[in-house]
C-alpha positions as CSV (number, residue, x, y, z in Angstrom):
1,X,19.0,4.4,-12.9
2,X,18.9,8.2,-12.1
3,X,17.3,11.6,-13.5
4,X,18.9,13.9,-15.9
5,X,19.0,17.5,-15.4
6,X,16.1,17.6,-18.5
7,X,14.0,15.6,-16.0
8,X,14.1,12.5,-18.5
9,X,15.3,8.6,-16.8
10,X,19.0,7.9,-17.5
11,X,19.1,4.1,-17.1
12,X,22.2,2.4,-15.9
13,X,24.1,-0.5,-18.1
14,X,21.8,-3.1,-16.5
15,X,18.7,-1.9,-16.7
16,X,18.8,-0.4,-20.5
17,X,20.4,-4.1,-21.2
18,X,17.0,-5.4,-19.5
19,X,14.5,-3.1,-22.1
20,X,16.4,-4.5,-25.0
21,X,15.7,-7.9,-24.3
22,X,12.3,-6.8,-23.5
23,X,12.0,-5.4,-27.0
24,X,13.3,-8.6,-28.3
25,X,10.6,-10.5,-26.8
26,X,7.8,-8.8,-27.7
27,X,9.0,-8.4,-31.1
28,X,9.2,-12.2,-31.3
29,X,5.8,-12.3,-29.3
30,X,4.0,-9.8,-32.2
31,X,5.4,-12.1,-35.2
32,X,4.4,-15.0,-34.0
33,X,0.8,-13.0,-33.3
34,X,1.0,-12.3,-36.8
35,X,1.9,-15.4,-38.6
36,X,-1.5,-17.0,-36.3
37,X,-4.0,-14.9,-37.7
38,X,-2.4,-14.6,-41.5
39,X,-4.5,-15.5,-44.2
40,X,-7.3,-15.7,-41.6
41,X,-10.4,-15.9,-43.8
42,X,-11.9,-13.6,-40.7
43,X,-10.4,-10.4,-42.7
44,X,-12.8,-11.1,-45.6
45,X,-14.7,-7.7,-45.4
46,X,-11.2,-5.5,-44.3
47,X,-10.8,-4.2,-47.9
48,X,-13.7,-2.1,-48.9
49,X,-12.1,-1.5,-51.6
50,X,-11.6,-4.4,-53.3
51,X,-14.4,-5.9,-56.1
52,X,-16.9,-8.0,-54.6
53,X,-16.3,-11.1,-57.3
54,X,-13.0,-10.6,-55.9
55,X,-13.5,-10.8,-52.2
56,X,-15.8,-13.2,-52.9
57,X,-13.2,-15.8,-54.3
58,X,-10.8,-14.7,-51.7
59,X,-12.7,-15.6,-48.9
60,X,-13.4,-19.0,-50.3
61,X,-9.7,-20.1,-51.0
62,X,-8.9,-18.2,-47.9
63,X,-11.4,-20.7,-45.3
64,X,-10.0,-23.7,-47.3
65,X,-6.5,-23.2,-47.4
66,X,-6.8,-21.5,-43.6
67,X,-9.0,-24.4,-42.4
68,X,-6.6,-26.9,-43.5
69,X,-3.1,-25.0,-42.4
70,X,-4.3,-24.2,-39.2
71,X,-6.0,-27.9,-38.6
72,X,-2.2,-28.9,-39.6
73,X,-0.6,-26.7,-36.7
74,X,-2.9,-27.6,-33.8
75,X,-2.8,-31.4,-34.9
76,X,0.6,-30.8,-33.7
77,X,0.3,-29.0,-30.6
78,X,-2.7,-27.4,-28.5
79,X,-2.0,-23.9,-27.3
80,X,-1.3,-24.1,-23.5
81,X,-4.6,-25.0,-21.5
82,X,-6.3,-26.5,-24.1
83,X,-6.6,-30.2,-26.0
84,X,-6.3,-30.8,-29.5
85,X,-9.5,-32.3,-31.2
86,X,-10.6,-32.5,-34.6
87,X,-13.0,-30.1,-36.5
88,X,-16.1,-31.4,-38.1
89,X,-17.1,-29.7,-41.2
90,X,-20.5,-29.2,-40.1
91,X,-20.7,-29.3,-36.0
92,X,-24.6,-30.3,-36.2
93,X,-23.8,-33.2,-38.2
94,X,-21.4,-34.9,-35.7
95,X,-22.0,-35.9,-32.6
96,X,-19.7,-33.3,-30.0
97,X,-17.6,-35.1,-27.3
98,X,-19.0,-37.0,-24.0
99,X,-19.7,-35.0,-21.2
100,X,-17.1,-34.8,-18.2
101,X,-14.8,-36.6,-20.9
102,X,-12.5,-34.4,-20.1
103,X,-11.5,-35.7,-16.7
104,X,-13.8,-33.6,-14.8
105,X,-11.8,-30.6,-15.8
106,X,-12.5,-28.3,-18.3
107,X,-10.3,-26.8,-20.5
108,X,-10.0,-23.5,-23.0
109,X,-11.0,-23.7,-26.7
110,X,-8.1,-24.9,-28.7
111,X,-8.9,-21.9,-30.7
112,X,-8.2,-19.6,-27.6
113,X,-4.1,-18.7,-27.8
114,X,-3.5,-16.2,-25.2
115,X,-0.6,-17.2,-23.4
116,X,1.6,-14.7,-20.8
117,X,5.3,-13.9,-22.0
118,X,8.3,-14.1,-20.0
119,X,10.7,-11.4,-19.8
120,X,13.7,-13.5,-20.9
121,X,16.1,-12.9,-17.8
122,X,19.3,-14.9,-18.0
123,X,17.6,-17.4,-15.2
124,X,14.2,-18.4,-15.3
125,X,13.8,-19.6,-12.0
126,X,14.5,-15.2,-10.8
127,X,12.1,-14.2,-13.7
128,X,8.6,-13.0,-14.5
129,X,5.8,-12.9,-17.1
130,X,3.1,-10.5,-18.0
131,X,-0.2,-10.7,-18.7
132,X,-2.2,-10.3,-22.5
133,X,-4.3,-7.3,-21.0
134,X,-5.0,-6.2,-24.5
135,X,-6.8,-9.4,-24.8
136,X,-8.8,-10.3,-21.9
137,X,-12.5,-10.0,-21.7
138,X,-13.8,-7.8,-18.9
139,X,-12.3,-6.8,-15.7
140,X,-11.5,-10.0,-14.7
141,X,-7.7,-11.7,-15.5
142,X,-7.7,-15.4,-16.2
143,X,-6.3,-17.0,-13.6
144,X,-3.8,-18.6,-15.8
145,X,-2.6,-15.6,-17.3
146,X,-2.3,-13.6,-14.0
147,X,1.4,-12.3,-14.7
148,X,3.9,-13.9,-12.1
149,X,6.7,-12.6,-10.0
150,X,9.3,-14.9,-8.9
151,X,12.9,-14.9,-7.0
152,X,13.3,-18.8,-6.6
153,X,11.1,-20.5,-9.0
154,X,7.6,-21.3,-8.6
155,X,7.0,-23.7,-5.2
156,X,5.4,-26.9,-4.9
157,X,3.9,-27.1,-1.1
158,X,1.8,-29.6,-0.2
159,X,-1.4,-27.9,1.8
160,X,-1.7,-30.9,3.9
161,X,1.7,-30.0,5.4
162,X,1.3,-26.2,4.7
163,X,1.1,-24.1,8.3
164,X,1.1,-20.1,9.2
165,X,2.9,-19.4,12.2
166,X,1.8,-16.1,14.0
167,X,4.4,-15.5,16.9
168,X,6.1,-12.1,18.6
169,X,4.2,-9.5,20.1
170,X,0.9,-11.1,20.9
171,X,-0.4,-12.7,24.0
172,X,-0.8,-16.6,22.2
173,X,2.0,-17.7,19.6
174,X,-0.1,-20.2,17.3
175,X,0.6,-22.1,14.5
176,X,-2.7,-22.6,11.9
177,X,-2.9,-25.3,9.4
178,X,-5.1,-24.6,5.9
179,X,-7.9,-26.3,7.3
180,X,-7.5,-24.1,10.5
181,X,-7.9,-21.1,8.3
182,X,-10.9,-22.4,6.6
183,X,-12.7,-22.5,9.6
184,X,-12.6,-18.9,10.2
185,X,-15.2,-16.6,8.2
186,X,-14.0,-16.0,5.0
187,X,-14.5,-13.1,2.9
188,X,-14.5,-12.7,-0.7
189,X,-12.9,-9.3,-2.6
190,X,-12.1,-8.4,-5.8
191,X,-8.8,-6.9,-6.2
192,X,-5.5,-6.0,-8.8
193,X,-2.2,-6.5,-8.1
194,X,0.3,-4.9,-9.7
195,X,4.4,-5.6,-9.7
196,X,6.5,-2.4,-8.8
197,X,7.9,-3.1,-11.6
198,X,5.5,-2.3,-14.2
199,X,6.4,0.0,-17.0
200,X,9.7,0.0,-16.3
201,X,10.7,-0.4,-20.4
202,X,9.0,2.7,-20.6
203,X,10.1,4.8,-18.0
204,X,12.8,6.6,-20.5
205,X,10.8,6.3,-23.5
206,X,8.3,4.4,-25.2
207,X,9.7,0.9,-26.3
208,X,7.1,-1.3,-26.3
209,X,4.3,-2.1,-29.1
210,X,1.7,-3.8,-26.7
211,X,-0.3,-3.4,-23.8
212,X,0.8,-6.9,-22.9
213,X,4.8,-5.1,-22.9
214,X,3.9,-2.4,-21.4
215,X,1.8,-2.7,-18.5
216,X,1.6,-6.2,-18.1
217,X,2.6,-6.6,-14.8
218,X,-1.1,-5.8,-13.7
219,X,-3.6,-8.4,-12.7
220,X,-7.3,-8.8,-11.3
221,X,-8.7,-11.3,-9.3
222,X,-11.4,-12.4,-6.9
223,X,-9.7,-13.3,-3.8
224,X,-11.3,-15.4,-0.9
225,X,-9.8,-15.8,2.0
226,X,-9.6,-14.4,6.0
227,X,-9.1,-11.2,7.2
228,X,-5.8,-11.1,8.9
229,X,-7.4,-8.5,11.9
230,X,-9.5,-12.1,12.3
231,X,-6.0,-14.1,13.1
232,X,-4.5,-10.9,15.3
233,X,-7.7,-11.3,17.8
234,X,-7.2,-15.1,17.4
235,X,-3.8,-14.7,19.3
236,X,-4.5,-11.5,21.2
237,X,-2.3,-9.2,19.3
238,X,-0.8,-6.8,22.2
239,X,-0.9,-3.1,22.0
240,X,2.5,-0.9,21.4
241,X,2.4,-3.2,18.4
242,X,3.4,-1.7,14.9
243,X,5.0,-3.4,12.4
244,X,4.1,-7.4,10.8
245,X,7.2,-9.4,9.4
246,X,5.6,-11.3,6.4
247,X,7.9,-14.1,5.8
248,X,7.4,-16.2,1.9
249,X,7.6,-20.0,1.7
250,X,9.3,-20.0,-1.7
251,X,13.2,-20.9,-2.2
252,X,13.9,-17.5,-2.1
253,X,12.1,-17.1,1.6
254,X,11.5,-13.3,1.2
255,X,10.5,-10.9,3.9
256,X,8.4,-7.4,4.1
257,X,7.7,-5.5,6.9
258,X,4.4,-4.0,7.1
259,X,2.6,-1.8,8.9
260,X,0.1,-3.2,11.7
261,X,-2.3,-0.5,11.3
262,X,-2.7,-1.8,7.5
263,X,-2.6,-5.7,8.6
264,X,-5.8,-4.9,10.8
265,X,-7.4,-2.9,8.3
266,X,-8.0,-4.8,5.1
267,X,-4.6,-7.2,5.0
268,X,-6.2,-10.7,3.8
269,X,-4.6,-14.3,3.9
270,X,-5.8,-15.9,0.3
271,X,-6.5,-19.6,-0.5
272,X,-9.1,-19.0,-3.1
273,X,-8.7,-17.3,-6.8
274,X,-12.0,-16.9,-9.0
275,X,-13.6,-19.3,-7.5
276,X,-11.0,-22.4,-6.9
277,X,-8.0,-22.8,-4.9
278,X,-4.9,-20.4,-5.2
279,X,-2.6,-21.3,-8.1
280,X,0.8,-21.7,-7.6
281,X,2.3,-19.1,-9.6
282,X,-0.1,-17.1,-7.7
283,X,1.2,-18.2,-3.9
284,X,-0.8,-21.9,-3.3
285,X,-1.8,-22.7,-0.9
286,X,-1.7,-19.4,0.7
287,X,-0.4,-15.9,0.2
288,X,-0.7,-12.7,2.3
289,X,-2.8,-9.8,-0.1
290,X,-2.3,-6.4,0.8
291,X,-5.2,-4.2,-1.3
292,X,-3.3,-1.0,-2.8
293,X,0.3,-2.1,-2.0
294,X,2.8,-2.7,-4.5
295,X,3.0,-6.5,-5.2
296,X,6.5,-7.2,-3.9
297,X,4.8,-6.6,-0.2
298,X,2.3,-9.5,-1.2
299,X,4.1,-12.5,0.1
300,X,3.9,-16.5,-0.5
């Protein structure tokens, strides 16, 4: 990709071949929005327009026939994150389910079907999703639809066996396990993360119809964890040092090199998300969180 003497992007072979696919997904994505909410008997009301005796019988085929077609489709699969169950006609005529029936785990309404949408790379392992942003509720992201970023799949790492090594220019090499890390005082900070990446169907000309398409590679969180300046005076970081050589734990065992000065001043190590434990798109058990820095510095 390069700039044209007008100023404007000129994308190269591979990356306008990576916004048409894009456009391809998010066209599929918006039908299938479509054909959720058709004949929804929530647009009686939309036509102002139309008689009332009219709208009036509408409305009434319209709950029936929607009640029943989309009872039908989530009989026959739950959107992800939720569980099927059936609808009474009247909910204070039926007894609702047990408490902690669930497992001990709650789940989203099976009426809820915001889902993140891969961009369809060739390989899904080297591939990433984005986030509904034009349907979350507050500031907040779902941790289940925080949009991912990923070069060798998402890992599986057992915590038990999970350890941070902190070695070079400092006057104690050390090794800290997660419950290590625990112990030190933790701090809790809300904070976005976006992918370097974002926008980059758009940075030619607008080719996207959603929020979701176009900046979906954006994502806010809680984040708890410890300060990494906590860790440098835990093995007596030396002077003359300058940069930190954040190494991943994922197949594709990335690296970044940043900048002491930013490690010691707000650089955290993160186990927790909005209020539970990392998720593994996300970096579980732990991942380094760099407030302000593009999210390809933010390793797991």
């Amino acid at each position: 990709m390069k700039i044209g003497d007008d100023g404007f992007v000129i994308y190269d072979e591979k990356s306008r071949r990576m916004a048409d696919e894009m456009v391809v997904a998010e066209r599929r994505h918006i039908v299938q929005r479509r054909q959720e909410t058709h004949d929804c008997a929530c647009k009686d009301g939309m036509f102002p327009r139309m008689p009332a005796s009219r709208r009036k019988f509408l409305f009434v085929a319209g709950s029936a026939a929607g009640l029943a077609g989309s009872t039908a489709a989530l009989a026959q699969k739950a959107p992800p994150g939720a569980i099927y169950f059936n609808v009474p006609a009247d909910p204070t005529k039926e007894q609702g389910r047990p408490v902690a029936g669930d497992g001990g785990y709650g789940s989203r309404s099976q009426f809820e079907t915001e889902v993140r949408v891969r961009f369809p790379t060739p390989n899904e392992y080297t591939s990433w999703s984005f986030t509904p942003l034009d349907r979350m509720l507050g500031n907040l992201t779902a941790s289940g639809l925080h949009f991912e970023r990923h070069h060798g799949g998402i890992p599986t790492i057992d915590p038990a066996n999970h350890v941070l090594f902190v070695h070079g220019m400092v006057d104690t090499p050390k090794k800290f396990s997660m419950a290590d890390l625990k112990r030190f005082p933790a701090v809790t900070r809300r904070h976005f993360i976006e992918c370097s990446g974002n926008g980059l169907t758009e940075w030619n000309k607008p080719t996207q119809k959603t929020v979701q398409g176009t900046h979906g590679l954006l994502s806010t969180s809680e984040w708890t964890g410890v300060q990494f300046a906590t860790i440098a005076r835990e093995v007596g970081l030396k002077d003359g040092s300058t940069w930190v050589l954040a190494e991943g734990s994922d197949a594709a065992v990335m690296t970044r090199s940043i900048p002491v000065e930013k490690m010691l001043k707000d650089a955290l190590l993160v186990y927790g998300q909005n209020g539970e434990a990392i998720r593994p798109e996300q970096g579980y058990p732990l991942r380094l969180l760099l407030p302000g820095y593009e999210g390809n510095t933010h390793r797991f």
